[in-house]
C-alpha positions in Angstrom: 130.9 122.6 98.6 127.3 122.2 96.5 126.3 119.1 96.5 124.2 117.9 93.1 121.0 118.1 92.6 119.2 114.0 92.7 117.8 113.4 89.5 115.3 110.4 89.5 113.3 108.2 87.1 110.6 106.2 88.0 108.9 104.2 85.5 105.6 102.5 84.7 103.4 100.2 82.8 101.7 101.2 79.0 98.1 99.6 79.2 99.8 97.1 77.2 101.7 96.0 79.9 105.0 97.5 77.8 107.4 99.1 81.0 108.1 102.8 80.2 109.4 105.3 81.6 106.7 107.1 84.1 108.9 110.6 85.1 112.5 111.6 84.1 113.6 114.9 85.9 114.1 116.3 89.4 112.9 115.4 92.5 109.6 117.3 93.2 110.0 117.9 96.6 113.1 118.8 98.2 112.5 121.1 101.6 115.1 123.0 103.4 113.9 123.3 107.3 113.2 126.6 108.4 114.7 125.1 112.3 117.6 123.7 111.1 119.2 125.8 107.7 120.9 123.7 105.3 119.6 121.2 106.3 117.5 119.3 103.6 114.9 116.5 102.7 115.0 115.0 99.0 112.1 113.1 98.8 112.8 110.2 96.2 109.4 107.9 97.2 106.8 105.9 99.9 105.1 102.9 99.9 101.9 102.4 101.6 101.1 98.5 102.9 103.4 95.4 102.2 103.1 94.3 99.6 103.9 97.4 98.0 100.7 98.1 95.2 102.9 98.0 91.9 100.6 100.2 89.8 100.5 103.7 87.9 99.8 105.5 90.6 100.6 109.2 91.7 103.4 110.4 92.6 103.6 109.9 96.5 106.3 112.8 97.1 104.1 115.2 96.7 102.3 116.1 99.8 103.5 117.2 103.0 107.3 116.3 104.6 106.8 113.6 106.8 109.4 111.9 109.1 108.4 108.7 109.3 107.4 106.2 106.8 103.4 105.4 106.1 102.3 102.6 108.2 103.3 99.6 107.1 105.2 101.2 104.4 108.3 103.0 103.5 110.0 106.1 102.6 113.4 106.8 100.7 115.1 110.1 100.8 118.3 111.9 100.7 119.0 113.9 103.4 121.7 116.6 103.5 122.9 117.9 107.2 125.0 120.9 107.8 127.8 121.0 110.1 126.9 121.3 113.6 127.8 124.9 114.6 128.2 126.7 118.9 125.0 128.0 118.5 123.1 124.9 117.4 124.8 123.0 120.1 124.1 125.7 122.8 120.4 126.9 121.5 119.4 123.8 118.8 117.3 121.8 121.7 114.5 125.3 121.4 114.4 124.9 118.0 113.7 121.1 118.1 109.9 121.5 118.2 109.9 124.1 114.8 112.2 121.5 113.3 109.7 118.3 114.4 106.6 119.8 113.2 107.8 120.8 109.7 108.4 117.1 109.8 105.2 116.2 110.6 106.4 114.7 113.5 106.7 116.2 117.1 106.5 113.5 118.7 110.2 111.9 117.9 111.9 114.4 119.4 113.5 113.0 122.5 115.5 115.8 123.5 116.1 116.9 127.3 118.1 118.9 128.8 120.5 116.0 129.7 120.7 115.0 126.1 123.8 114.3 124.6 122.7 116.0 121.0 119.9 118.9 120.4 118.4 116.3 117.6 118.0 113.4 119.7 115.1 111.1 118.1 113.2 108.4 117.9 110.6 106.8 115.5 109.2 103.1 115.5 111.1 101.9 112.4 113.9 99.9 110.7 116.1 102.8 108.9 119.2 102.3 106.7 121.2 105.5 106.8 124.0 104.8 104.1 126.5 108.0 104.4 127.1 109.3 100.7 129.0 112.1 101.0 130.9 113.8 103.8 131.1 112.2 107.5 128.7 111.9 110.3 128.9 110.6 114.0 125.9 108.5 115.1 124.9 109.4 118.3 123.4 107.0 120.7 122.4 107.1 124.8 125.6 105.3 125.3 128.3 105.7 122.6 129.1 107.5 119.3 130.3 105.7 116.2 131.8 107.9 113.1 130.6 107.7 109.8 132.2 107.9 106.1 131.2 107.2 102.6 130.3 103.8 102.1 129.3 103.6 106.0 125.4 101.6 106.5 123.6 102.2 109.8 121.0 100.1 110.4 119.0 102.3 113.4 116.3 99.9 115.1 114.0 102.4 116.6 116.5 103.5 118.9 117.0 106.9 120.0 119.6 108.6 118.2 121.1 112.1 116.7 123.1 112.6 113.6 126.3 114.9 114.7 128.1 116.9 111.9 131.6 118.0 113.1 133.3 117.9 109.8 132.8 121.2 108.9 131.2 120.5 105.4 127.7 119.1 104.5 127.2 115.9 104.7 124.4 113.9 102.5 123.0 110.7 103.1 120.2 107.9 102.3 117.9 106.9 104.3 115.5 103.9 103.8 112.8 103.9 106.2 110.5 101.0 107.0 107.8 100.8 109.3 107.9 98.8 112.3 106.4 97.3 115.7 108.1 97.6 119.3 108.7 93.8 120.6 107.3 93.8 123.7 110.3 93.8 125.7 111.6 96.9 124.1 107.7 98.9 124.5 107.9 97.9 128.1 111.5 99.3 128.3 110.3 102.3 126.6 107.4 103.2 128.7 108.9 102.9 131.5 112.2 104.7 130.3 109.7 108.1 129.4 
């Protein structure tokens, strides 16, 4: 199954102040991984800095695929996941770094050898993962939750995979948000590896 294209307006201000509407059309960026085939990034927006600058400004999509969102910013996207397959899950950890950098971040990649998913992760942010289409099993240290349409993870800068074993694509949103370790959870962190 093909899942549709995202089509997304974003709209503006006329120097009169008037709202109108900015951009009407496709998303400009949409990357398939070159690591991880099928799998693929919609890139809807990104703010930089809270509060968001509500202006005409350019089209923040446009330059290279980054994981996380700016600092102190945020990032929405669609992101659709192909079913895991034997190889991934035997061979998938090796391709983690490939995957990571196209990303634009090798650093979240938590994956060892004891890992209980290839894509293990990590990035320093509040994310809402909202499951559109298909299912998907959240995959945590300790414990796995499945995932359906209408399903909201809110994933606190935890380490975590997303595991396909439904045999079709599955797409969802994620809202990213940039965010601060607590001290507790740093010192847990650094001392975890």
């Amino acid at each position: 199954m093909t899942l549709p294209p995202m089509h997304r307006v974003v709209t503006g201000h006329a120097p009169d102040g008037r709202a109108i509407v900015a951009s009407d059309g496709p998303l400009p960026t949409v990357v398939e991984l070159q690591a991880l085939p099928g799998t693929v990034f919609h890139e809807v927006w990104s703010t930089r800095g809270s509060p968001a600058p509500v202006d005409n400004g350019a089209d923040p999509t446009t330059g290279p695929l980054t994981l996380p969102p700016p600092q102190g910013g945020t990032r929405i996207r669609f992101v659709d996941i192909p079913p895991d397959t034997e190889d991934f899950l035997r061979h998938g950890a090796a391709r983690m770094h490939d995957a990571f950098a196209q990303i634009g971040d090798v650093a979240a990649s938590t994956v060892k050898v004891d890992s209980p998913h290839p894509l293990m992760h990590r990035t320093q942010s509040v994310d809402y993962g909202i499951v559109i289409d298909g299912e998907m099993t959240l995959v945590l240290d300790d414990g796995e939750v499945l995932l359906r349409p209408g399903s909201v993870v809110v994933q606190r800068g935890t380490n975590h995979a997303w595991a396909n074993r439904s045999g079709r694509v599955c797409r969802m949103l994620f809202v990213l948000v940039d965010g601060a370790y607590a001290p507790d959870i740093a010192a847990a962190l650094a001392q975890r590896g």
